[in-house]
C-alpha positions in Angstrom: 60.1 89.1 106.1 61.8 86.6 103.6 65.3 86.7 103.9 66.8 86.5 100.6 70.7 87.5 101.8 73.7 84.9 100.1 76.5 86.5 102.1 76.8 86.4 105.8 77.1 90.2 107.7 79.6 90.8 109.7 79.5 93.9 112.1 82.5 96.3 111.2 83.1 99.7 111.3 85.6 101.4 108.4 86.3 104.3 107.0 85.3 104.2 103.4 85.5 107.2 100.8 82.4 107.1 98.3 83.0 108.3 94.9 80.1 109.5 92.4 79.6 112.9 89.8 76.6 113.9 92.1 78.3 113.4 95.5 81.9 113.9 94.5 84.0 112.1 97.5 82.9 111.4 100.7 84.1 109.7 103.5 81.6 107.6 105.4 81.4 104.7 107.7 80.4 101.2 107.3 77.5 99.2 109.8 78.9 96.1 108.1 80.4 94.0 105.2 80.1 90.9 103.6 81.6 88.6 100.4 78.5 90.6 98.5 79.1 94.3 99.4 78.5 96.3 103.1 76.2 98.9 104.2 77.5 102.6 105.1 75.9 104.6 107.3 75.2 108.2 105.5 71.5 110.3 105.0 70.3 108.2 101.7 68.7 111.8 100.8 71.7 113.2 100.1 73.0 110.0 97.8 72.4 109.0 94.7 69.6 106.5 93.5 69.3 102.9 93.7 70.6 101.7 90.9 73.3 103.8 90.7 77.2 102.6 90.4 79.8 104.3 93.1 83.2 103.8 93.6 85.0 103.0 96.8 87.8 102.8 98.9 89.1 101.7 102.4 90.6 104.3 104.0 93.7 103.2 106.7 97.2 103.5 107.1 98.0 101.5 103.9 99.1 103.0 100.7 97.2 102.3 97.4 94.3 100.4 98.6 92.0 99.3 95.9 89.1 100.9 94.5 86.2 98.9 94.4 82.9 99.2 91.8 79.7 99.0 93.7 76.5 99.5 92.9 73.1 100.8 95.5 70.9 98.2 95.8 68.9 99.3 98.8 68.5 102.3 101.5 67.2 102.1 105.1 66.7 105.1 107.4 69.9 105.0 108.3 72.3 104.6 105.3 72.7 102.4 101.5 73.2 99.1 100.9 75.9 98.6 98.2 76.7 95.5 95.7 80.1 95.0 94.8 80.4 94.5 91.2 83.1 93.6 89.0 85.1 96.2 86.6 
């Protein structure tokens, strides 16, 4: 399989809610994250398309945490790939 990643993994697990009209908000977690976007672990059945843009946010103890655009770029068995993309 040709690997055509820029951004690095790294294995981390956050809390993250997903924002989108067809979903409304959910809170999932992340496999893992890089400088390009992260991976959340959800049922890509019950998610919108590739293709489509989300919003989302780290959930933790801080106040006012951005909101981040991101956009579904692939799905696995197991959850979505997402893009960060800028606003």
């Amino acid at each position: 399989m040709n690997n055509r990643r820029e951004h690095l993994r790294h294995p981390l697990t956050v809390d993250v809610k997903i924002s989108h009209p067809d979903i409304g908000e959910l809170i999932v977690k992340t496999k893992d994250i890089s400088d390009g976007g992260l991976f959340i672990l959800v049922e890509p059945a019950d998610m919108p398309p590739i293709g489509e843009i989300v919003q989302g946010q780290v959930q933790g103890e801080a106040e006012d945490l951005p909101i981040v655009t991101m956009k579904i770029v692939r799905t696995e068995d197991d959850g979505l790939g997402l893009q960060f993309i800028e606003d």
